[in-house]
GUMI-937353 format. One record per atom (N, C-alpha, C): atom name; chain; residue in one letter; x, y, z. Coordinates in steps of 0.1 Angstrom, whole numbers, padded with zeros to 4 digits. Atoms other than C-alpha are relative to their C-alpha. Layout:
! GUMI-937353
- CA / A / A / X / Y / Z $
...
***
This chain:
! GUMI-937353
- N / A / X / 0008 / -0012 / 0000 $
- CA / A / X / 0000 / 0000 / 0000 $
- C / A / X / 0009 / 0012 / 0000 $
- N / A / X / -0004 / -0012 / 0002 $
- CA / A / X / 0012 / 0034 / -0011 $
- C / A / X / -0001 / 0012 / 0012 $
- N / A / X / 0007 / -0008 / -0006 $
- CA / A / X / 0005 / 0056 / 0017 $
- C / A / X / 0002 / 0017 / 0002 $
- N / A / X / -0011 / -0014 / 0002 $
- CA / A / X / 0027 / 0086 / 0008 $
- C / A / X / -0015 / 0004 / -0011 $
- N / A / X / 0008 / -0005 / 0010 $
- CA / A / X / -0004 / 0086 / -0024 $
- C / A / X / -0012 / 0003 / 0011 $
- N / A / X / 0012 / 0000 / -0008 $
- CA / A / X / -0030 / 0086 / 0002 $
- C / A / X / -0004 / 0015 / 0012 $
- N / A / X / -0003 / -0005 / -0011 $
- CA / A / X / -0023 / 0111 / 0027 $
- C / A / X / -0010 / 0015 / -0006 $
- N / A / X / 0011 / -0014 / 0002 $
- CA / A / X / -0048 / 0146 / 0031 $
- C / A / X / 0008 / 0012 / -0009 $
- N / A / X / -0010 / -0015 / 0005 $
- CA / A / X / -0019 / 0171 / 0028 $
- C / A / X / 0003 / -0005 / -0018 $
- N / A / X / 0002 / -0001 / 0016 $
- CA / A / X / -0017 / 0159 / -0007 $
- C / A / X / -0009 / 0001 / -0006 $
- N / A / X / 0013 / -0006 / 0008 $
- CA / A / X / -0052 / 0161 / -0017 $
- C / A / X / -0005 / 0011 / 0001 $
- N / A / X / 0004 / -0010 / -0005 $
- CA / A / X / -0055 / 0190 / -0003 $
- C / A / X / 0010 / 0015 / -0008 $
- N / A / X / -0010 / -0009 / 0010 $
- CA / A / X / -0022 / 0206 / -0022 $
- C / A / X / 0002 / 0009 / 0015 $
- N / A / X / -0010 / -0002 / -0016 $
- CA / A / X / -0004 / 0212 / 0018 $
- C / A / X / 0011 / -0001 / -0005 $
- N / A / X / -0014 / 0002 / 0000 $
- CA / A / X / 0029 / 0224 / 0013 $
- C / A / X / 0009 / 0007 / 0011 $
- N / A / X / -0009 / -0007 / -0012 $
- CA / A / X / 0054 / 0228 / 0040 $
- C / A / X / 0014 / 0008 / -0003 $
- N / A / X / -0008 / -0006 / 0008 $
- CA / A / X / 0074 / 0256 / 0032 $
- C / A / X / 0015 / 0004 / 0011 $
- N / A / X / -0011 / -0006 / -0011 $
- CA / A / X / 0096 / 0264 / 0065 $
- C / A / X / 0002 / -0012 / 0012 $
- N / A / X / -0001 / 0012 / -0008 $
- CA / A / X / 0108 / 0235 / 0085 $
- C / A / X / 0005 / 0006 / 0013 $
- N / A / X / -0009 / -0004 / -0014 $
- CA / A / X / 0115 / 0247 / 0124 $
- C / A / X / -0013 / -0002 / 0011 $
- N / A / X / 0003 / -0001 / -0010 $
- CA / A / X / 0106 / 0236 / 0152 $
- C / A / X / -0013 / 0010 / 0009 $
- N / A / X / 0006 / -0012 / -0011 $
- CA / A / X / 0096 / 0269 / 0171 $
- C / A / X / -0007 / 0009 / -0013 $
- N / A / X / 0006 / -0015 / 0012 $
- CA / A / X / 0082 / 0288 / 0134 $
- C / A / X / 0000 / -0013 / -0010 $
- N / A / X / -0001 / 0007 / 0013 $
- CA / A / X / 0067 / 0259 / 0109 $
- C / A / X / -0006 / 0008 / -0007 $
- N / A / X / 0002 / -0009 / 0008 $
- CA / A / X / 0056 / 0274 / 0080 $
- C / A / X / -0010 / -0009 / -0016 $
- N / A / X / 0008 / 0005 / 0011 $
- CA / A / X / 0024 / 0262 / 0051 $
- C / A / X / -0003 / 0007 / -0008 $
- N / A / X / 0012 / -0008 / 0012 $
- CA / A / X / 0009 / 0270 / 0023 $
- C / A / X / -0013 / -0013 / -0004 $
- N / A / X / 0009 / 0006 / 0002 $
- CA / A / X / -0025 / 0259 / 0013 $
- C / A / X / -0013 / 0004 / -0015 $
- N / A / X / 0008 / -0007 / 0009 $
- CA / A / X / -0043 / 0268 / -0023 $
- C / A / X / -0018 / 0000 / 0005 $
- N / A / X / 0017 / -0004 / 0000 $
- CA / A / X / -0081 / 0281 / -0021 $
- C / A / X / -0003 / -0011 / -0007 $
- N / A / X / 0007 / 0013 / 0011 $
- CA / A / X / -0089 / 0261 / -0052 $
- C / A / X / 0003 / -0014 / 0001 $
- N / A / X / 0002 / 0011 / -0006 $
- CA / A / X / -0098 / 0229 / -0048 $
- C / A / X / -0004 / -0005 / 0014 $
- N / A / X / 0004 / 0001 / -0010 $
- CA / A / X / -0108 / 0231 / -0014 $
- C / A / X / -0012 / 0010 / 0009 $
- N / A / X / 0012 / -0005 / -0001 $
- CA / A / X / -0140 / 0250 / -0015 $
- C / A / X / -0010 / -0005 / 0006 $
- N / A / X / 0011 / 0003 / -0008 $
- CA / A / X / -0170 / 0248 / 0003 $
- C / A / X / -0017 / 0006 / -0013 $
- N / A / X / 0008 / 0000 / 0006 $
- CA / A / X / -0206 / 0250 / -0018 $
- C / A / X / -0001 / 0016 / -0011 $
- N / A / X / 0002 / -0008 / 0002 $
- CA / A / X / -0206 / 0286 / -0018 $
- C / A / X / 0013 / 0008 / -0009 $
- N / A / X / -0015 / 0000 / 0009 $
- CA / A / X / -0168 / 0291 / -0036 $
- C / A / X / 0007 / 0003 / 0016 $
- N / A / X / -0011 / -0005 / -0008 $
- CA / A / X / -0153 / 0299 / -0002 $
- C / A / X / 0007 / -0008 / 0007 $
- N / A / X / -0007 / 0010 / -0010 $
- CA / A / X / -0123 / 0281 / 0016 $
- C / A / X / -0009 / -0007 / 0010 $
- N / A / X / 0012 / 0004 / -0010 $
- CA / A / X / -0138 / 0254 / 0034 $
- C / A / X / 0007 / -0002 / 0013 $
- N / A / X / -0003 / 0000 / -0015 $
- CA / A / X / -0132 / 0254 / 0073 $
- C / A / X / 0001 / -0011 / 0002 $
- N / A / X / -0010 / 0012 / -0004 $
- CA / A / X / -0120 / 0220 / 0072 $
- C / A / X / 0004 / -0002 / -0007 $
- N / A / X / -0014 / 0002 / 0010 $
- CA / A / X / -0097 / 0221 / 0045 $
- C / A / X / 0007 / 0012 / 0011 $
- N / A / X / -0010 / -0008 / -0011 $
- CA / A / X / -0083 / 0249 / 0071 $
- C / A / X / 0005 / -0004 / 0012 $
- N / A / X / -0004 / 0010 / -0016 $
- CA / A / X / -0084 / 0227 / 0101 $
- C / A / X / 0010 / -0011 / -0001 $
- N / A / X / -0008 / 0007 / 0005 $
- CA / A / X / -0066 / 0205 / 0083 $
- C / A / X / 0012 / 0004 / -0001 $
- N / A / X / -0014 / -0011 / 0001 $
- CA / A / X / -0037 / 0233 / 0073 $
- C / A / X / 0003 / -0002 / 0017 $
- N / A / X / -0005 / -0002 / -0018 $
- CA / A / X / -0036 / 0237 / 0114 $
- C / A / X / 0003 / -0011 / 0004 $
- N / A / X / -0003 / 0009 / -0009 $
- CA / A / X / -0038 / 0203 / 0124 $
- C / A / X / 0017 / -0006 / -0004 $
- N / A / X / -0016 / 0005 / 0008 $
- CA / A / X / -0008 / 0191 / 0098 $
- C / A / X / 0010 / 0009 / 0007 $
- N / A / X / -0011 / -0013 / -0005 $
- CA / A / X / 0013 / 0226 / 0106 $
- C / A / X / 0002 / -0011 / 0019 $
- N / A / X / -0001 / 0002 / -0014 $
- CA / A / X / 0007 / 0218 / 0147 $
- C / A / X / 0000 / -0015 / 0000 $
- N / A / X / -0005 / 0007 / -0003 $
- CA / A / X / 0014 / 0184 / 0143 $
- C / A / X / 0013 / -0008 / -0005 $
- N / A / X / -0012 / 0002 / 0000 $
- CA / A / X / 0043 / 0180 / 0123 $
- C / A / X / 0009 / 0010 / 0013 $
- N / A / X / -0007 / -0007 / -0011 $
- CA / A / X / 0056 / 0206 / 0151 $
- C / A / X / 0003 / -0009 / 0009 $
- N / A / X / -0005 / 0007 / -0011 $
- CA / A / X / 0050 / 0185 / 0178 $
- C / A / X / 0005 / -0017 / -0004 $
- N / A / X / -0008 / 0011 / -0002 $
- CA / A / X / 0065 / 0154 / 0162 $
- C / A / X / 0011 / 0001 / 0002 $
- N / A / X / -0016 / 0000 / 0000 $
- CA / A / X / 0098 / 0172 / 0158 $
- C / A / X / 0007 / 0004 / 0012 $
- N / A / X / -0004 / -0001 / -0014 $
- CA / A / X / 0095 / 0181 / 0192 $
- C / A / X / 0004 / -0011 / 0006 $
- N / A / X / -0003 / 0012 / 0000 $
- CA / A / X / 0092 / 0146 / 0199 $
- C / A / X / 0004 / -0011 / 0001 $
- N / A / X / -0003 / 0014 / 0001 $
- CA / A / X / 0114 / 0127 / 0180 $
- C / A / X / 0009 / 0002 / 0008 $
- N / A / X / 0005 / 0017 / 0009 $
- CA / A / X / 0130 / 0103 / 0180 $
- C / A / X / -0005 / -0010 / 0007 $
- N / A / X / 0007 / 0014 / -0010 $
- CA / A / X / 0118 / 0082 / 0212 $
- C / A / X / -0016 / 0005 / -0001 $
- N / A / X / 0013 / -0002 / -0001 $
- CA / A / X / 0083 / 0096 / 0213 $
- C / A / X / -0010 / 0004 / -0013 $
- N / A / X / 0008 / -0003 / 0008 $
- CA / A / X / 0056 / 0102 / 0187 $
- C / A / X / -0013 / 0011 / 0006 $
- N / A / X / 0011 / -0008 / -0004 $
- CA / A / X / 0031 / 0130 / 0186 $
- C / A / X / -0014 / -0003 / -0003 $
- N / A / X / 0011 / 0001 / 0008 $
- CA / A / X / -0006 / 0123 / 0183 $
- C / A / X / -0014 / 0009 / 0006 $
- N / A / X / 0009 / -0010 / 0001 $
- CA / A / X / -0036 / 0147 / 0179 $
- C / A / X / -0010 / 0002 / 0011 $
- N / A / X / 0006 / -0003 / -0009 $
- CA / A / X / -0057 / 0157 / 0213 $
- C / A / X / -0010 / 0005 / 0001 $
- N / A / X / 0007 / -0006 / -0001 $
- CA / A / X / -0077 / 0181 / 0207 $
- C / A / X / 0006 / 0017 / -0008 $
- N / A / X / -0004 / -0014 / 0013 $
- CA / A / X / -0082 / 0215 / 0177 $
- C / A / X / -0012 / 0009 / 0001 $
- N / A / X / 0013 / -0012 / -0002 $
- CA / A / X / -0099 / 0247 / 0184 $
- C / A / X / 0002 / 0008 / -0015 $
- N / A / X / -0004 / -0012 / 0015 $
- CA / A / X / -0105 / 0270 / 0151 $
- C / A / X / -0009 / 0012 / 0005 $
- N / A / X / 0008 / -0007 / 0002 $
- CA / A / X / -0122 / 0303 / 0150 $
- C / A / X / 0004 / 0006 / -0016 $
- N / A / X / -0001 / -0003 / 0012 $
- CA / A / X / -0123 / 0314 / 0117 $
- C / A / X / -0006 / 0014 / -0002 $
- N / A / X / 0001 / -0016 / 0006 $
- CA / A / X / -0126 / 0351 / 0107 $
- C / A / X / -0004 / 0005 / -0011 $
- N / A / X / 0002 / -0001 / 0013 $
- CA / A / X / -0130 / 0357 / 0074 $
- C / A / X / 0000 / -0011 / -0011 $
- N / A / X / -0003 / 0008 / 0010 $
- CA / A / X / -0133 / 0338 / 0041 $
- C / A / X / 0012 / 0002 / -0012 $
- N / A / X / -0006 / 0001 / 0012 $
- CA / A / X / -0109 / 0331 / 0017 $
- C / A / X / -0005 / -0005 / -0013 $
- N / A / X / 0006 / 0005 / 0017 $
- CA / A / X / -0120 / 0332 / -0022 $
- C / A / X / 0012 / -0008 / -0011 $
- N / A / X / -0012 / 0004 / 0013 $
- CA / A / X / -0086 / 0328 / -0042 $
- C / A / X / 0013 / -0002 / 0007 $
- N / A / X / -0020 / 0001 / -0008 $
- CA / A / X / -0047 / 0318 / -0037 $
- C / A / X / 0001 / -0005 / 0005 $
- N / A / X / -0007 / 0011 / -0008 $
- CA / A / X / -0028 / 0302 / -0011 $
- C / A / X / -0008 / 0010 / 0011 $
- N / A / X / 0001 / -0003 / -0010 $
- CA / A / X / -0036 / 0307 / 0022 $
- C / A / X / 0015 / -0003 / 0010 $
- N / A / X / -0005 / -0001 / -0008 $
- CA / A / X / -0010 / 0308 / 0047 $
- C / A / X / 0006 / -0004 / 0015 $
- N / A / X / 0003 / 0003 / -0014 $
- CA / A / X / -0006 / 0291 / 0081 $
- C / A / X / 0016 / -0001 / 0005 $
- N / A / X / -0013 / 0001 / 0000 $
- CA / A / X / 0024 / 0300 / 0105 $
- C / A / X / -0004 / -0005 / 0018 $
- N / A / X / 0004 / 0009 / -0012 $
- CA / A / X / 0026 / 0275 / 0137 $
- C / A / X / 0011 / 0007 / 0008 $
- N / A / X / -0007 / -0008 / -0011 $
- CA / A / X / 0041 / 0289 / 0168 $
- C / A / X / 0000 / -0011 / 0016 $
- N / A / X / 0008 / 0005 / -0014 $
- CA / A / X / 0042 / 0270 / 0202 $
- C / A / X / 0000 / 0008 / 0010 $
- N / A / X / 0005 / -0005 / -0011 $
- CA / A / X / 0025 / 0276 / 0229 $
- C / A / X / 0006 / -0006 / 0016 $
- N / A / X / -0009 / 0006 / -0009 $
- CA / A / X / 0039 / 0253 / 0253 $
- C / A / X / 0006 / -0018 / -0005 $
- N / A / X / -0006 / 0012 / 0003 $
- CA / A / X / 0058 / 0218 / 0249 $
- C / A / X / 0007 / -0005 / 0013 $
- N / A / X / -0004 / 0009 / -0018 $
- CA / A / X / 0064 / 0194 / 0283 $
- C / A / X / 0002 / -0012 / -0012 $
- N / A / X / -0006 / 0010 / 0002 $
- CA / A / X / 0071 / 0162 / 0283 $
- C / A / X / -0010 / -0010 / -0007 $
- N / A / X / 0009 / 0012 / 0003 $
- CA / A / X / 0038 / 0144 / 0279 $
- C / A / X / -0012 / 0006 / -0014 $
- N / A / X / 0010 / -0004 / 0007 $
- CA / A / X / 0017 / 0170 / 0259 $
- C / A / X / 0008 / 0015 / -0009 $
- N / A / X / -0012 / -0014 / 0009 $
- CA / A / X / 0031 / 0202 / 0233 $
- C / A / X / -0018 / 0008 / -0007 $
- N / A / X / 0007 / -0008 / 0007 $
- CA / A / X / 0004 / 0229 / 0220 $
- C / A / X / 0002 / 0012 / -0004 $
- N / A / X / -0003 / -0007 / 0007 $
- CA / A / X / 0004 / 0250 / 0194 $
- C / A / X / -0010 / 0009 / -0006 $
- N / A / X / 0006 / -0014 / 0007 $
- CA / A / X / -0010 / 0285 / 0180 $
- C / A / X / 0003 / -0002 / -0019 $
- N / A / X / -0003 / -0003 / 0012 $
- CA / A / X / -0014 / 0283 / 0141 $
- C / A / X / -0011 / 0013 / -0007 $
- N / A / X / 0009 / -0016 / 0005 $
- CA / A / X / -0025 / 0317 / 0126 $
- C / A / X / 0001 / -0001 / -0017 $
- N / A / X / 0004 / 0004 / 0018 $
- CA / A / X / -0037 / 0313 / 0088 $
- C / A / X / -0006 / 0016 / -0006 $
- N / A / X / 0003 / -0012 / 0004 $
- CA / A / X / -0038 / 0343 / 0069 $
- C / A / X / -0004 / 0001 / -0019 $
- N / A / X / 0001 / 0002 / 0019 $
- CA / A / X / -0046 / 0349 / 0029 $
- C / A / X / 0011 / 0009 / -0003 $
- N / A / X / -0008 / -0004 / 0004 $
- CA / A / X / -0026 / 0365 / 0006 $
- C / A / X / 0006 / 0014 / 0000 $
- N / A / X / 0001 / -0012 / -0005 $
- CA / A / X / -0031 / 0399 / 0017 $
- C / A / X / 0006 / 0001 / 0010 $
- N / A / X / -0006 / 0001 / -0015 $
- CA / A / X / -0019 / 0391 / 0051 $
- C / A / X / -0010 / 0002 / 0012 $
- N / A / X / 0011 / 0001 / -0005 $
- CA / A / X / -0055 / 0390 / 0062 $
- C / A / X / -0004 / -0009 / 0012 $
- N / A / X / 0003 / 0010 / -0013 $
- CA / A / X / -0065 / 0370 / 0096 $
- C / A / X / -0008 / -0009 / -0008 $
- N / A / X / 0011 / 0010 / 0008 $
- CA / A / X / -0086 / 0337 / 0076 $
- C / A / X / -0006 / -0007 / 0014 $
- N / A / X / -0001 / 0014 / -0013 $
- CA / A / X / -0086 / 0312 / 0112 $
- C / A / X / 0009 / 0005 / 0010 $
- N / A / X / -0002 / -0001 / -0004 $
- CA / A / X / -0069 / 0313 / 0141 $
- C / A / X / -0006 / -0010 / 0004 $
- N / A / X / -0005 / 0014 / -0007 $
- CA / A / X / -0058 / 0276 / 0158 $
- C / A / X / 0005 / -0003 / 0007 $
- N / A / X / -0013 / 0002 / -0010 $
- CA / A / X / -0048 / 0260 / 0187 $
- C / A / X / -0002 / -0018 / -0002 $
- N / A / X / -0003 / 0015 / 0001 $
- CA / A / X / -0036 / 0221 / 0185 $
- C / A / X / 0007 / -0005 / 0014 $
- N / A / X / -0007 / 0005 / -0011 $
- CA / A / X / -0028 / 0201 / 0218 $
- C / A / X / 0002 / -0019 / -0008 $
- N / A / X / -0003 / 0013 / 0000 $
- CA / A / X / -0011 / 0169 / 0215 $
- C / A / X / 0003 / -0007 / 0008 $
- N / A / X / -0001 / 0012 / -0013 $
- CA / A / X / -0003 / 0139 / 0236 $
- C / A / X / 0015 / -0002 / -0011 $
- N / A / X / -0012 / 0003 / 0004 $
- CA / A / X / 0033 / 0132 / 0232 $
- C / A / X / 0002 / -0014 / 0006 $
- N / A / X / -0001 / 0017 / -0008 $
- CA / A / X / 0038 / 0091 / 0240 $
- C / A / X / 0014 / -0004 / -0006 $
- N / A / X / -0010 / 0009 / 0002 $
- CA / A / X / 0066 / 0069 / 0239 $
- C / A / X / -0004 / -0008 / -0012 $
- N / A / X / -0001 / 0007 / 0011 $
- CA / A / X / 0075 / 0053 / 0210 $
- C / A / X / -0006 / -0017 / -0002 $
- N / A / X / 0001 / 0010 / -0005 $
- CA / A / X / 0063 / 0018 / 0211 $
- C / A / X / 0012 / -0007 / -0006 $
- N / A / X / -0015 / 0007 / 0001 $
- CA / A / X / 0090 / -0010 / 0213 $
- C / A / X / 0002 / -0005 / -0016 $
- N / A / X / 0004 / 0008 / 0013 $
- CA / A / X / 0101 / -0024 / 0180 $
- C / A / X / -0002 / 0011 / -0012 $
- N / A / X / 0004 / -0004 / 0007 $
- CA / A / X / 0087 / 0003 / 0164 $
- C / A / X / 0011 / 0014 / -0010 $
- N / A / X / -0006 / -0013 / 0010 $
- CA / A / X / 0109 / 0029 / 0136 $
- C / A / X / -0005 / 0006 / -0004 $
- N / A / X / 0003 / -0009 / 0010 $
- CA / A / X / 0107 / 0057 / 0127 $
- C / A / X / -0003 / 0001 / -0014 $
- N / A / X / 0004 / 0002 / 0015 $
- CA / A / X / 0092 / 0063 / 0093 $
- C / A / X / 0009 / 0015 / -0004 $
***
């Protein structure tokens, strides 16, 4: 099974443009992820946040522990009609067992679109098990 073909951030056209820890960095096109009305849909956005805030907390993470998703607040602000949208992850805090993160999504203007927070559960790796 392929699973690299499968995966959201590809159907979705999620690209991670800034790799760091403490400042990750996406892009996300309007098109193709519309909602009935032509406007960004608010879960193709939640999506931008959850990806952004949880590749964060895997890299917090590795390599003995894996990050998995807990709990995602959005408020969303405005609509986006066209272009990339923007999402830039910040943390908020990172312990040992849990890491949460602020992702602020903006449009191309530099416009507020969303505003996200991502908590995750940081666990031990299970035995046996490698990194992918």
């Amino acid at each position: 099974m392929d699973l690299a073909a499968e995966q959201l951030t590809t159907k979705l056209g999620i690209e991670i443009t800034q790799w760091d820890a403490n400042r990750l960095v996406g892009t996300m096109p309007v098109a193709g992820n519309r909602q009935p009305y032509g406007l960004l849909h608010g879960g193709a956005t939640a999506s931008l946040a959850e990806t952004l805030g949880s590749v964060a907390a895997a890299m917090h993470a590795a390599p003995d522990r894996v990050a998995l998703g807990l709990e995602l607040s959005c408020t969303h602000h405005r609509a986006a009609r066209e272009g990339l949208v923007t999402g830039v992850c910040t943390p908020l805090h990172v312990g040992r067992s849990t890491a949460t993160f602020q992702i602020a999504v903006t449009d191309e203007a530099g416009k507020a679109v969303c505003t996200a927070r991502l908590t995750c559960i940081l666990r031990e790796r299970p035995p046996g098990e490698t990194p992918s």
